[in-house]
GUMAR-243425 format. One record per residue (C-alpha): residue number from 1; residue in three letters; x, y, z. Coordinates in nm, 3 decimals. Layout:
! GUMAR-243425
<site><num>NUM</num><residuo>ALA</residuo><px>X</px><py>Y</py><pz>Z</pz></site>
...
This chain:
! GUMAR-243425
<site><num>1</num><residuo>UNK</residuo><px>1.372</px><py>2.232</py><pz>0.964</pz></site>
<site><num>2</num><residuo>UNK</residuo><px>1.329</px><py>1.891</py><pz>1.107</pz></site>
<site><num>3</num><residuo>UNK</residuo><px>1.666</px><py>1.766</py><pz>1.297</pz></site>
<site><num>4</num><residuo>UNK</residuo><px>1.556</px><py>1.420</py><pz>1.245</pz></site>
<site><num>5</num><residuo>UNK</residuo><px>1.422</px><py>1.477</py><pz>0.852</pz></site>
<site><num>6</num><residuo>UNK</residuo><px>1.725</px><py>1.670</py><pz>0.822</pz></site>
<site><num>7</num><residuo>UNK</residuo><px>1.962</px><py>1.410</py><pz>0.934</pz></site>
<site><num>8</num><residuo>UNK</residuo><px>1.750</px><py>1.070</py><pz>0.786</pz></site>
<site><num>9</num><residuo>UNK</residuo><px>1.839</px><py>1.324</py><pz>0.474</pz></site>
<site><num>10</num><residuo>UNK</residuo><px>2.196</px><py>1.349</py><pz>0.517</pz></site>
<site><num>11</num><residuo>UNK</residuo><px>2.279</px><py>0.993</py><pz>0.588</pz></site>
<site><num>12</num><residuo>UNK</residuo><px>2.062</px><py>0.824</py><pz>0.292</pz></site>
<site><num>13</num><residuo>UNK</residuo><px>2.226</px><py>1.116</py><pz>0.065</pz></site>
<site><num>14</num><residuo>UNK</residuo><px>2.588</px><py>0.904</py><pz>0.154</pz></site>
<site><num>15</num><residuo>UNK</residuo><px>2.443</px><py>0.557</py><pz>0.053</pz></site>
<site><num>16</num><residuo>UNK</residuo><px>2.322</px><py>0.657</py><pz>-0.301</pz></site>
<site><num>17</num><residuo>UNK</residuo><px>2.056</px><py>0.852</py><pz>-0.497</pz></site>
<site><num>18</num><residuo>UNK</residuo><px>1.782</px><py>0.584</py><pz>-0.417</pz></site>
<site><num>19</num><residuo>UNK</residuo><px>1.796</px><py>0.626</py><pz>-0.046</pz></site>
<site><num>20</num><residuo>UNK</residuo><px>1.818</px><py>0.969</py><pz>-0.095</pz></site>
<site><num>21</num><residuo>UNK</residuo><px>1.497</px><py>0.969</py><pz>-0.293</pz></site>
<site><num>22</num><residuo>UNK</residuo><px>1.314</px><py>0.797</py><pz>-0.038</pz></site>
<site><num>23</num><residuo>UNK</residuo><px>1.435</px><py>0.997</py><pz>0.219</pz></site>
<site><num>24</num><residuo>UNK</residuo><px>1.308</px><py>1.282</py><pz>0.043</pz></site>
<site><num>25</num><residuo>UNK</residuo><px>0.948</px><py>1.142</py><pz>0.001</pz></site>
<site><num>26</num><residuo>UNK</residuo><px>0.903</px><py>1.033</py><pz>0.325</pz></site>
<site><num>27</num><residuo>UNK</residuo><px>0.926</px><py>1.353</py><pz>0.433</pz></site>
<site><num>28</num><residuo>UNK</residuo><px>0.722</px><py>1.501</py><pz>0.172</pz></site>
<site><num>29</num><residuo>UNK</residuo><px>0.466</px><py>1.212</py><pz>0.302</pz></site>
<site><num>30</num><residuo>UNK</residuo><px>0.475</px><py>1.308</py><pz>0.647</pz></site>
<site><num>31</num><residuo>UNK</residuo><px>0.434</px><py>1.676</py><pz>0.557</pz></site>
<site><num>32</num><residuo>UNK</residuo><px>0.125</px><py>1.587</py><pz>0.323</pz></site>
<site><num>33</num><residuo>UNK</residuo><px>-0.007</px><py>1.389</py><pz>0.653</pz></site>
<site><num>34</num><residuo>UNK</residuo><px>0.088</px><py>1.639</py><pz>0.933</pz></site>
<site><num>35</num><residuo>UNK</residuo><px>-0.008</px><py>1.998</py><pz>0.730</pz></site>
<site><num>36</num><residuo>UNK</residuo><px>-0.192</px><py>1.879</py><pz>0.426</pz></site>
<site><num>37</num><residuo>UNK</residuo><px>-0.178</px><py>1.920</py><pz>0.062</pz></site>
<site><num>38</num><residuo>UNK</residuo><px>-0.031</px><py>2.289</py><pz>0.092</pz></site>
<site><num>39</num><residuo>UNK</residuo><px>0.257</px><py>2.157</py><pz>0.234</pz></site>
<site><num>40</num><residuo>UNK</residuo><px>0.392</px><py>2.038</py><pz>-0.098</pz></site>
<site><num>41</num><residuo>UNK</residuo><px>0.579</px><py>2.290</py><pz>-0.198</pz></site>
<site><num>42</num><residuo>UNK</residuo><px>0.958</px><py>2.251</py><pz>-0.283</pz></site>
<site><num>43</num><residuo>UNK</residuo><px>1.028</px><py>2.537</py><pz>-0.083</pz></site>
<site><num>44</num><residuo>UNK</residuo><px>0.838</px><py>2.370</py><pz>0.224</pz></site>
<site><num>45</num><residuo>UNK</residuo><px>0.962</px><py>1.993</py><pz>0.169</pz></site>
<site><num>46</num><residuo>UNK</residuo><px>1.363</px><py>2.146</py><pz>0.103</pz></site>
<site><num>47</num><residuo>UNK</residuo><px>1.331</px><py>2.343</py><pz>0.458</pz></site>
<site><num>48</num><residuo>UNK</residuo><px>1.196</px><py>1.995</py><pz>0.638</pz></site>
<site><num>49</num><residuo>UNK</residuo><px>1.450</px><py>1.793</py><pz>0.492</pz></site>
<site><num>50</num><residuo>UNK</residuo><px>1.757</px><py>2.005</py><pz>0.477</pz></site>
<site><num>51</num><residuo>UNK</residuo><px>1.831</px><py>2.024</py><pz>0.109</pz></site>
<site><num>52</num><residuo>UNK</residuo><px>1.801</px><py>2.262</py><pz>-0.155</pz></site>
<site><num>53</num><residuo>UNK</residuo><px>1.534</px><py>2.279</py><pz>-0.389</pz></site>
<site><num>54</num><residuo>UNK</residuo><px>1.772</px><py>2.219</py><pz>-0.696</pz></site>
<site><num>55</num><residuo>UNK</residuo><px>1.769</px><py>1.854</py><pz>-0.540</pz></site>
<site><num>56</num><residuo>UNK</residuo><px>1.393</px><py>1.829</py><pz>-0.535</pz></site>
<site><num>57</num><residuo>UNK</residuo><px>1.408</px><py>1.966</py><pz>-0.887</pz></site>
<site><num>58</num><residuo>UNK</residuo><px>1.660</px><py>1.702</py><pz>-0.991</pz></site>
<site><num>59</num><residuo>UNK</residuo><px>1.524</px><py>1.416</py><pz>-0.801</pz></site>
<site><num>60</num><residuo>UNK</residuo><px>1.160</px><py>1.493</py><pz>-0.946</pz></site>
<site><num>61</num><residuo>UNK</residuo><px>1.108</px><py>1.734</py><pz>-1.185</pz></site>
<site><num>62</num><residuo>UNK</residuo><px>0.857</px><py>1.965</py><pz>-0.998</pz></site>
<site><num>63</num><residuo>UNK</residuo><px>0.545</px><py>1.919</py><pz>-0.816</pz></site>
<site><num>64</num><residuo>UNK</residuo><px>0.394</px><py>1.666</py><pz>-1.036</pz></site>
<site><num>65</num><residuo>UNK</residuo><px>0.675</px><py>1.451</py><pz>-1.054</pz></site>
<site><num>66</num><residuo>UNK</residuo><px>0.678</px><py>1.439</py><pz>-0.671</pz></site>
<site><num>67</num><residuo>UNK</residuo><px>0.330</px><py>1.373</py><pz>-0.622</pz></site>
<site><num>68</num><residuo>UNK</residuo><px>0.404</px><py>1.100</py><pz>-0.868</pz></site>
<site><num>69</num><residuo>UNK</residuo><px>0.661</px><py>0.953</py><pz>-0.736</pz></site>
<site><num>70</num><residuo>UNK</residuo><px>0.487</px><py>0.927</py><pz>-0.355</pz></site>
<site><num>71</num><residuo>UNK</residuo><px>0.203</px><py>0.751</py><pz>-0.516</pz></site>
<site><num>72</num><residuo>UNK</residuo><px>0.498</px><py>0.505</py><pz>-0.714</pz></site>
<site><num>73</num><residuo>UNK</residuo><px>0.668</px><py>0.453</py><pz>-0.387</pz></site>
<site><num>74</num><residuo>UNK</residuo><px>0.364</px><py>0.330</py><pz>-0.204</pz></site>
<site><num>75</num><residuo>UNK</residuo><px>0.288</px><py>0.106</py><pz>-0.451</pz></site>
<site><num>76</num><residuo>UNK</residuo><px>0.635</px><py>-0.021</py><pz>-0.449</pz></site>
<site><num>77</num><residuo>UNK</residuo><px>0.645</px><py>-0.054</py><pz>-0.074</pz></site>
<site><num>78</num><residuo>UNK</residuo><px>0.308</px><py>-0.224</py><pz>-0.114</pz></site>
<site><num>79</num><residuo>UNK</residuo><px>0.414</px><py>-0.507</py><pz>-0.377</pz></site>
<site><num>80</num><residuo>UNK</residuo><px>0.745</px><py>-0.571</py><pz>-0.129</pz></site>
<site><num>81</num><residuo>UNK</residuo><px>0.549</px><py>-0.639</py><pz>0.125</pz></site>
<site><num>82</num><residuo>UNK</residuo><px>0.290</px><py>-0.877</py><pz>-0.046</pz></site>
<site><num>83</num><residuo>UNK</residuo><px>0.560</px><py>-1.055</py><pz>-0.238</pz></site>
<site><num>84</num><residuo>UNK</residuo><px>0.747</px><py>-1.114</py><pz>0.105</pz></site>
<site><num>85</num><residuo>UNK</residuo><px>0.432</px><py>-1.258</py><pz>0.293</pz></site>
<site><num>86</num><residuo>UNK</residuo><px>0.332</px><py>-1.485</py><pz>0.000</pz></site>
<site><num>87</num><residuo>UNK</residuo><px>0.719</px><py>-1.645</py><pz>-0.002</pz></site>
<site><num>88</num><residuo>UNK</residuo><px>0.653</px><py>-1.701</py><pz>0.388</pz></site>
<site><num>89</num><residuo>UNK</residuo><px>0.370</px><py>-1.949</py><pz>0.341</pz></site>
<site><num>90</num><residuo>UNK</residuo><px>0.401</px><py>-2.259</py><pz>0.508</pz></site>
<site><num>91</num><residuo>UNK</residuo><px>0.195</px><py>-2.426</py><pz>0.224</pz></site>
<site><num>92</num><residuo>UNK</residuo><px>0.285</px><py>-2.222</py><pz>-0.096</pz></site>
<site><num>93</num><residuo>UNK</residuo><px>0.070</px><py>-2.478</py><pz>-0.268</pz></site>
<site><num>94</num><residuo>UNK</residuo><px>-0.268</px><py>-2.341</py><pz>-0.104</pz></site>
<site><num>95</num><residuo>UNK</residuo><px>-0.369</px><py>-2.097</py><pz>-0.292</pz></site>
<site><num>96</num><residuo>UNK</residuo><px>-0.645</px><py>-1.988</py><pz>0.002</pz></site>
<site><num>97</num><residuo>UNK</residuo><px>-0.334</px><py>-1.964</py><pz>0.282</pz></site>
<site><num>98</num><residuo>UNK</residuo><px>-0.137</px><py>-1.721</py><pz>0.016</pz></site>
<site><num>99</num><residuo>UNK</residuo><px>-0.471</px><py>-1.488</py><pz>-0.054</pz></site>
<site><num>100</num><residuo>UNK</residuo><px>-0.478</px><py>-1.517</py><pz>0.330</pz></site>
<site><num>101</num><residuo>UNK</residuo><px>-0.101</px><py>-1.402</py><pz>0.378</pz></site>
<site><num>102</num><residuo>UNK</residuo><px>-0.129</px><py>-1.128</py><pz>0.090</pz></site>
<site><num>103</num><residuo>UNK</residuo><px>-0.481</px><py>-1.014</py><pz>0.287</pz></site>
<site><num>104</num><residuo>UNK</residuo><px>-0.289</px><py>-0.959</py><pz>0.613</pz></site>
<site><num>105</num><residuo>UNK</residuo><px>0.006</px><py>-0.831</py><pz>0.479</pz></site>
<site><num>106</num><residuo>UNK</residuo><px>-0.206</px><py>-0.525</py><pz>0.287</pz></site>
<site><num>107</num><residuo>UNK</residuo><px>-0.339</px><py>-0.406</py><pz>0.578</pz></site>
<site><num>108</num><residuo>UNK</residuo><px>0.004</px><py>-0.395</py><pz>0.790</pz></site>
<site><num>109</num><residuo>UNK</residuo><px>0.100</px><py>-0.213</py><pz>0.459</pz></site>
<site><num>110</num><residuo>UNK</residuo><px>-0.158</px><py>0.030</py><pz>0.507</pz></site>
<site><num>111</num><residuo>UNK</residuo><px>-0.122</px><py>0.099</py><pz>0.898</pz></site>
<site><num>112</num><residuo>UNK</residuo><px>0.297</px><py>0.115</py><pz>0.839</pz></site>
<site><num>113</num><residuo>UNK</residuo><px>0.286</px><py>0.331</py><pz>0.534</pz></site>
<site><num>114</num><residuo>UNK</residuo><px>-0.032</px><py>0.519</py><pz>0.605</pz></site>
<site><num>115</num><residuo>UNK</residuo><px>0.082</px><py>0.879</py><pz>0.462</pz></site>
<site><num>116</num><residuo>UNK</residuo><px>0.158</px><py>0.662</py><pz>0.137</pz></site>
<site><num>117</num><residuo>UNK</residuo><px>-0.173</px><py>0.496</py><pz>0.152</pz></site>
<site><num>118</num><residuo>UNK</residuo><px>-0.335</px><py>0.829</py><pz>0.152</pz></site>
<site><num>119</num><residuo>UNK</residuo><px>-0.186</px><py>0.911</py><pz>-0.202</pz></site>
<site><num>120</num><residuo>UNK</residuo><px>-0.235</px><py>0.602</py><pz>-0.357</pz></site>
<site><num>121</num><residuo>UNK</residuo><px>-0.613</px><py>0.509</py><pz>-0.263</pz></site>
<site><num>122</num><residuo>UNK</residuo><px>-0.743</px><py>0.868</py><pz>-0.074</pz></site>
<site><num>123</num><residuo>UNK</residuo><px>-0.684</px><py>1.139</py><pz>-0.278</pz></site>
<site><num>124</num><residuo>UNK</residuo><px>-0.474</px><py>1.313</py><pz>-0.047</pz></site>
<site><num>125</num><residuo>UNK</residuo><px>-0.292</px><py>1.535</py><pz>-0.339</pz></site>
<site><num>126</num><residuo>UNK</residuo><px>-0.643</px><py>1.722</py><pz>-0.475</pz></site>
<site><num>127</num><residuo>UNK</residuo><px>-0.640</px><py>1.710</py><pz>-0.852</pz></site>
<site><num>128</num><residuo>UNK</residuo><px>-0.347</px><py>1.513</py><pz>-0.889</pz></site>
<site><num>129</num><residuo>UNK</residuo><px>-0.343</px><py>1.180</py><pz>-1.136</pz></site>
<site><num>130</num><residuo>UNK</residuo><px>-0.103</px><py>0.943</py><pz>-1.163</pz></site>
<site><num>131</num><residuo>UNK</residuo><px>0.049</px><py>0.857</py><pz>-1.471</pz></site>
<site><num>132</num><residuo>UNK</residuo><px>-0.033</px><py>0.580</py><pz>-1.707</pz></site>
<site><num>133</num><residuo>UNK</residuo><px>0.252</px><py>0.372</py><pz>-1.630</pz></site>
<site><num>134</num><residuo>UNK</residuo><px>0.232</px><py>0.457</py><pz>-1.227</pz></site>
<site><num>135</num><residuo>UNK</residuo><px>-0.134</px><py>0.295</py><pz>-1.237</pz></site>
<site><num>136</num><residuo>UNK</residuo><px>-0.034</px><py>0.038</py><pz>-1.437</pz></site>
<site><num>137</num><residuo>UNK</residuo><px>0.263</px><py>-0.086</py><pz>-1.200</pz></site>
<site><num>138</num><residuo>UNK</residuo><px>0.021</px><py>-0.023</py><pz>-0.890</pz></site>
<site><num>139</num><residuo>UNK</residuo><px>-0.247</px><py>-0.270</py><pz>-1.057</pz></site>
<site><num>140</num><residuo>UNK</residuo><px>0.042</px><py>-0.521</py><pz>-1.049</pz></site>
<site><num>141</num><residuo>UNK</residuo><px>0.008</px><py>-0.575</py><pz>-0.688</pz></site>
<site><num>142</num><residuo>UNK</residuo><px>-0.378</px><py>-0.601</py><pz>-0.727</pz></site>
<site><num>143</num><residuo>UNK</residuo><px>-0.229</px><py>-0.905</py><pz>-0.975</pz></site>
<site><num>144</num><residuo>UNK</residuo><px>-0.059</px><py>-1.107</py><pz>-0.724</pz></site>
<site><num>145</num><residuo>UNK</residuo><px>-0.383</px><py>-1.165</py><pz>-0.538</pz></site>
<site><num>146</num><residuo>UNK</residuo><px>-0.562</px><py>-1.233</py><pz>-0.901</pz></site>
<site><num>147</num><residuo>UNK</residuo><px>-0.318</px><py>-1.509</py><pz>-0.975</pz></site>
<site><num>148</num><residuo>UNK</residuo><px>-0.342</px><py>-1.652</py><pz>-0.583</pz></site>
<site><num>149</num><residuo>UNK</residuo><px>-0.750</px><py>-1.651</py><pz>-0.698</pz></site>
<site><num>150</num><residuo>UNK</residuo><px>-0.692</px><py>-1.783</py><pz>-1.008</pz></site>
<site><num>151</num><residuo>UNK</residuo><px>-0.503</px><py>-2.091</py><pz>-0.875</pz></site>
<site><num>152</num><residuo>UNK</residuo><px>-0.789</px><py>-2.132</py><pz>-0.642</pz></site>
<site><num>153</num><residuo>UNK</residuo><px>-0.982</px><py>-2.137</py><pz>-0.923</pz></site>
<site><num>154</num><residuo>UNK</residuo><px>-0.753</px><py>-2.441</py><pz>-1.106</pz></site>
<site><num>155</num><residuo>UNK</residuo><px>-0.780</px><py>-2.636</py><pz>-0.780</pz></site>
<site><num>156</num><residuo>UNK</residuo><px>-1.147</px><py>-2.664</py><pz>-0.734</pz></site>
<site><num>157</num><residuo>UNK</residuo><px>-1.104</px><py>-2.457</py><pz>-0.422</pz></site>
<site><num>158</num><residuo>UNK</residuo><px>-1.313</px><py>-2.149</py><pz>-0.531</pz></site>
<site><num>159</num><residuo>UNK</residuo><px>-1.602</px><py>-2.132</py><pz>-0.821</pz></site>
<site><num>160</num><residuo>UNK</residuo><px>-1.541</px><py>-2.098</py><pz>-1.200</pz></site>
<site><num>161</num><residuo>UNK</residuo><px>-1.515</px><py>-1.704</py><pz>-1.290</pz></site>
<site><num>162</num><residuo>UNK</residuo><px>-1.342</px><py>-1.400</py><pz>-1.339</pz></site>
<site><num>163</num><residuo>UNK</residuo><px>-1.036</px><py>-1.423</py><pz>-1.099</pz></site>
<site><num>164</num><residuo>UNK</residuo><px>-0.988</px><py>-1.073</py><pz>-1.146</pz></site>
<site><num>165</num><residuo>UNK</residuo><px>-1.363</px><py>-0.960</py><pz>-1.054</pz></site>
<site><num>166</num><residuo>UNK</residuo><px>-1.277</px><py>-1.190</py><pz>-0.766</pz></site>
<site><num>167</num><residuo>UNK</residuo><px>-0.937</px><py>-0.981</py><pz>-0.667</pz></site>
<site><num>168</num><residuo>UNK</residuo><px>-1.110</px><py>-0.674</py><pz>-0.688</pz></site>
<site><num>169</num><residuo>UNK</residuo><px>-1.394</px><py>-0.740</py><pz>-0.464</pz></site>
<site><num>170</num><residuo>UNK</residuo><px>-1.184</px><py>-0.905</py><pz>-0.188</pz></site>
<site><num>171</num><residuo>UNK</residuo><px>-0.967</px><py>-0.595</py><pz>-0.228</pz></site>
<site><num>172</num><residuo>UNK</residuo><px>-1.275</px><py>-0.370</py><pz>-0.204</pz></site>
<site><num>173</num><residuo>UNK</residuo><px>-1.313</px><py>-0.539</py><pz>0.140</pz></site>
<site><num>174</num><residuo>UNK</residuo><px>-1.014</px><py>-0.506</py><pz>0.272</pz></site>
<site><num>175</num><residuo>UNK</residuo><px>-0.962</px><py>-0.111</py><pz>0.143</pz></site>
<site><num>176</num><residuo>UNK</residuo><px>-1.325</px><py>-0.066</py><pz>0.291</pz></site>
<site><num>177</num><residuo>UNK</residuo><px>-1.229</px><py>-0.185</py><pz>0.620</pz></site>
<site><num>178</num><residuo>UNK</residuo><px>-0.877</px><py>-0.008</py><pz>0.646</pz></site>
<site><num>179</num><residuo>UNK</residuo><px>-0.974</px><py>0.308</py><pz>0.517</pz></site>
<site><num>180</num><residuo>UNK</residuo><px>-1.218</px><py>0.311</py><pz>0.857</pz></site>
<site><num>181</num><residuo>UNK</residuo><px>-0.930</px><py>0.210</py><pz>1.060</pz></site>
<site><num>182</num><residuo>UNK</residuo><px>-0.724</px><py>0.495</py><pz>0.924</pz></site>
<site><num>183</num><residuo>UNK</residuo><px>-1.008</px><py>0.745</py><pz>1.000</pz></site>
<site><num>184</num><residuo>UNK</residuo><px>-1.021</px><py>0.666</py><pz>1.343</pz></site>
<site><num>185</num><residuo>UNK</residuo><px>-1.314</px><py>0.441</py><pz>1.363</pz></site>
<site><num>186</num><residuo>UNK</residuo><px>-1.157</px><py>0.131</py><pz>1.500</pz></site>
<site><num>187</num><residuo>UNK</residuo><px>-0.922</px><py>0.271</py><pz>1.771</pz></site>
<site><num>188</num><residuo>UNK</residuo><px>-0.855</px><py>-0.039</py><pz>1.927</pz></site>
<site><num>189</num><residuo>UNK</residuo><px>-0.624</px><py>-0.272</py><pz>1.696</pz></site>
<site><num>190</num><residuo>UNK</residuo><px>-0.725</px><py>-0.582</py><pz>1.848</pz></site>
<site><num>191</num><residuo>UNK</residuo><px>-1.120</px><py>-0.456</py><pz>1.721</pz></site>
<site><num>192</num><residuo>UNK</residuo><px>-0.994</px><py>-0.329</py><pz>1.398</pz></site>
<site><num>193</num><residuo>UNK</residuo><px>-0.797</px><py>-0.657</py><pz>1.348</pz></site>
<site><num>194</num><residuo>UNK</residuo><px>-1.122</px><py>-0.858</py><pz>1.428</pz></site>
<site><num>195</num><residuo>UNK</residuo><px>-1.353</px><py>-0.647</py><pz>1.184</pz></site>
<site><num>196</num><residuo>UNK</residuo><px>-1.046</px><py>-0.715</py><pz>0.912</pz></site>
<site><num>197</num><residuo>UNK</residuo><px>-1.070</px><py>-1.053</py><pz>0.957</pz></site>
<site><num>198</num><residuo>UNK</residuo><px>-1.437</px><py>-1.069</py><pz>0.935</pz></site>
<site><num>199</num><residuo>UNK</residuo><px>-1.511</px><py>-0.874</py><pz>0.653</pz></site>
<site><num>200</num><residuo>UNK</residuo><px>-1.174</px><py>-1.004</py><pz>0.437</pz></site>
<site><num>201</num><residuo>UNK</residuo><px>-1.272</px><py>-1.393</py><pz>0.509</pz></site>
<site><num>202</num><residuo>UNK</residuo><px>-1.649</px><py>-1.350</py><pz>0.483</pz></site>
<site><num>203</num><residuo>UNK</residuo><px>-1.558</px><py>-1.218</py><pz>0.114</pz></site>
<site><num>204</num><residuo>UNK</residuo><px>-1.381</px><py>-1.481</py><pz>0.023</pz></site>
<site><num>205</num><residuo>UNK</residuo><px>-1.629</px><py>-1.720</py><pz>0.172</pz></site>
<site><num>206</num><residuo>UNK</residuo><px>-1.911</px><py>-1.615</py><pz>-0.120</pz></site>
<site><num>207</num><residuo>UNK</residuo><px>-1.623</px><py>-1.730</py><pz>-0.368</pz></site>
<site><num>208</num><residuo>UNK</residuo><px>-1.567</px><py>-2.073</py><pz>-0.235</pz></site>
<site><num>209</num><residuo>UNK</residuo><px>-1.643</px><py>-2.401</py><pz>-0.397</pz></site>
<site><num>210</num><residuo>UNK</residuo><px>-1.724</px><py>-2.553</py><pz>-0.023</pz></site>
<site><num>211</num><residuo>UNK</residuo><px>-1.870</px><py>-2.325</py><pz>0.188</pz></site>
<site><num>212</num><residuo>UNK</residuo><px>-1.728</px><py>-2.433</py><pz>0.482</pz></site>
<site><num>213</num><residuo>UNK</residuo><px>-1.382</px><py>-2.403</py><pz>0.383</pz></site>
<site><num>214</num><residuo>UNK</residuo><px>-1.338</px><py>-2.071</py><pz>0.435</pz></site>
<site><num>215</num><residuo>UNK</residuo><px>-0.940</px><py>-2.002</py><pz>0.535</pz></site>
<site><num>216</num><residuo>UNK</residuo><px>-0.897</px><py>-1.886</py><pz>0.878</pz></site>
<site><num>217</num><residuo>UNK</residuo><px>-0.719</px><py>-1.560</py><pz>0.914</pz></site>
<site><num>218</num><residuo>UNK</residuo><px>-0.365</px><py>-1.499</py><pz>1.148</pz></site>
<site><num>219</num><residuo>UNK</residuo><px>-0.238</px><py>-1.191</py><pz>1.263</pz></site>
């Protein structure tokens, strides 16, 4: 059993059934990370985390449900972080500066929750699929950036189409991109960063009304 798992465990169990659930699930995230898919078990995830299994039974319903709920939580983690960049914009009016902000705040998603990431976008759980109303609340965050297009699209600032074709290819760039960095292939963050940047801004150059507009990127 992990000392730490076992007391992060203990403490969230005190300040309610939420933080207890997320306790739970981050440690069924770092096992899925550390030891892989076999890992799941309730047996394995109870030892780690110092609980019984009745609790993981409770809190999830069995394997499925747990899976489920990892894939839920990343999603939720992910939409709290994108919602929390785009109310820091300086100019909440551009919509280029908040697909900018929601851009660089996906990625720090991905490098912060990275076992989560793995669930939601890698297939880490083999043969496991989310339910209907888990992909539909996950596709919610791909909606932020679809509305942040979409007022680009009002303003003159990008070209006439689809907003949501739009959303989905600048989010094919940035997945593209972080998935390398996650595999290894960028080991230096200030390189990874920089090929981020690139890729991310050069996408939503193709989209832009004036093609020398394209927003610069911050870290």
């Amino acid at each position: 059993m992990s000392d730490d798992a076992a007391s992060a465990f203990t403490q969230a169990r005190h300040q309610g059934l939420a933080s207890m659930r997320r306790a739970l699930l981050d440690t069924a995230s770092r096992l899925l990370a550390e030891e892989g898919p076999g890992a799941l078990t309730m047996r394995r995830i109870a030892a780690a985390a110092g609980c019984s299994t009745t609790v993981l039974y409770t809190a999830f319903g069995g394997k499925d449900g747990l899976a489920n709920a990892l894939y839920r939580e990343g999603f939720e983690r992910l939409e709290r972080r994108l919602t929390e960049a785009a109310s820091r914009v300086e100019r909440p009016d551009d919509p280029l500066a908040v697909a900018t902000a929601l851009a660089i705040a996906y990625r720090t998603s991905a490098l912060e929750d990275r076992n989560y990431y793995g669930v939601m976008h890698l297939r880490a759980i083999p043969g496991f699929v989310p339910s209907a109303e888990s992909v539909a609340f996950g596709n919610t965050t791909l909606g932020l950036l679809a509305d942040a297009v979409r007022d680009g699209i009002a303003a003159g600032l990008l070209v006439p189409t689809d907003p949501e074709a739009v959303a989905e290819v600048l989010w094919a760039a940035a997945h593209g991109v972080v998935s390398l960095e996650l595999a290894g292939h960028f080991p230096d963050p200030e390189i990874a960063l920089d090929r981020y940047r690139t890729l991310t801004r050069a996408a939503l150059g193709a989209f832009l009304a004036d093609q020398g507009a394209v927003e610069p990127s911050s870290s």
